[in-house]
C-alpha positions in Angstrom: -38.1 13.3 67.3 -39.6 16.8 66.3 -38.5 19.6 69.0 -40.0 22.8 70.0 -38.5 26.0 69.5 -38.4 28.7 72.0 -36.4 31.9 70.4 -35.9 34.2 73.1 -36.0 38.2 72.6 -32.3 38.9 72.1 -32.6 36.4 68.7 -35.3 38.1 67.9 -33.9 41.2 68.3 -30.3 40.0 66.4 -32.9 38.9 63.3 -34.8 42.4 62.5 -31.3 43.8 63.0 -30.0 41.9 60.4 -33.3 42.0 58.2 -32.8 46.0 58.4 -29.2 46.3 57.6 -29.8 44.0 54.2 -32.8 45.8 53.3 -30.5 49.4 53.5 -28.1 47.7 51.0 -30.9 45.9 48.8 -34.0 45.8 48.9 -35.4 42.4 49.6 -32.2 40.8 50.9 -33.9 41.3 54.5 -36.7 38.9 53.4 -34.6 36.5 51.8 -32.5 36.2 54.7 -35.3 35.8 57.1 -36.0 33.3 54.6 -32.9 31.6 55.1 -33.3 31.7 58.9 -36.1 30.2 58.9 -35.2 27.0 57.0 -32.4 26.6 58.6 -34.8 27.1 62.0 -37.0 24.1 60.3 -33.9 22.1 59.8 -32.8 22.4 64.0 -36.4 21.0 64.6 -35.9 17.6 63.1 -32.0 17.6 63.8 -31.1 19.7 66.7 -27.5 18.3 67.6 -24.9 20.4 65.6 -21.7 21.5 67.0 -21.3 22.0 71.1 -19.6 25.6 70.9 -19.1 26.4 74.9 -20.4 23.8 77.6 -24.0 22.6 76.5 -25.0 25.6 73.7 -24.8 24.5 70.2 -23.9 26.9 67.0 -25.7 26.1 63.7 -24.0 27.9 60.7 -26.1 29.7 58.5 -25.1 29.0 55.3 -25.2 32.2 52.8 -25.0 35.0 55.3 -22.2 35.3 58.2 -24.2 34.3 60.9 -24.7 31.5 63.2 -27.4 30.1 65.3 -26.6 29.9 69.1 -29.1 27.8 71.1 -29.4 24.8 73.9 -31.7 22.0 74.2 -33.6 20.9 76.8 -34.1 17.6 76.4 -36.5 17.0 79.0 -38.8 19.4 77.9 -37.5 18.4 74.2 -37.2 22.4 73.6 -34.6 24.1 71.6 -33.6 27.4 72.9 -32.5 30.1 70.2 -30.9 32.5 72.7 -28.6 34.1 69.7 -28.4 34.7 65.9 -25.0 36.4 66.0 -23.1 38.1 63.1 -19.5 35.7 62.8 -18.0 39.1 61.2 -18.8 40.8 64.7 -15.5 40.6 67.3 -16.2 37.3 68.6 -15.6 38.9 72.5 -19.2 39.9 71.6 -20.0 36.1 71.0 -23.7 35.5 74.0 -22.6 34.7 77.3 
């Protein structure tokens, strides 16, 4: 089963942040990471049922970069919601609500 992906504006938002800080420390690194996200986006399509983190949302690690992927499915709709790409070396009281 192939799922939609919805990524609301606060992942969005978490993503250029991230692309901008790696680009200040080398250039490129933004775009590779994007990179990254976005295979590991492609991956959640075709296997969206990783680790339940807090009641139904889900947390995909991203593997190379300290970040993981916070999102729930709506399996009537068979929609993945991305409401999160949040930085693990962040105080985890800053962890989406």
């Amino acid at each position: 089963m192939i799922y939609k992906i919805v990524i609301e504006p606060r992942a969005i938002l978490d993503i250029q942040n991230a692309i901008d800080y790696y680009d200040s420390k080398q250039i490129g690194l933004g775009e590779y990471f994007y990179k990254v996200v976005n295979e590991h986006i492609g991956t959640l399509i075709k296997s969206p049922f990783f680790q339940i983190r807090y009641k139904d949302y889900h947390g995909f690690p991203i593997h190379k970069f300290p970040f993981i992927i916070f999102y729930y499915i709506d399996e009537n709709l068979k929609t993945i919601f991305i409401i999160s790409i949040f930085n693990t070396a962040l105080n985890p009281i800053n962890y989406p609500q």
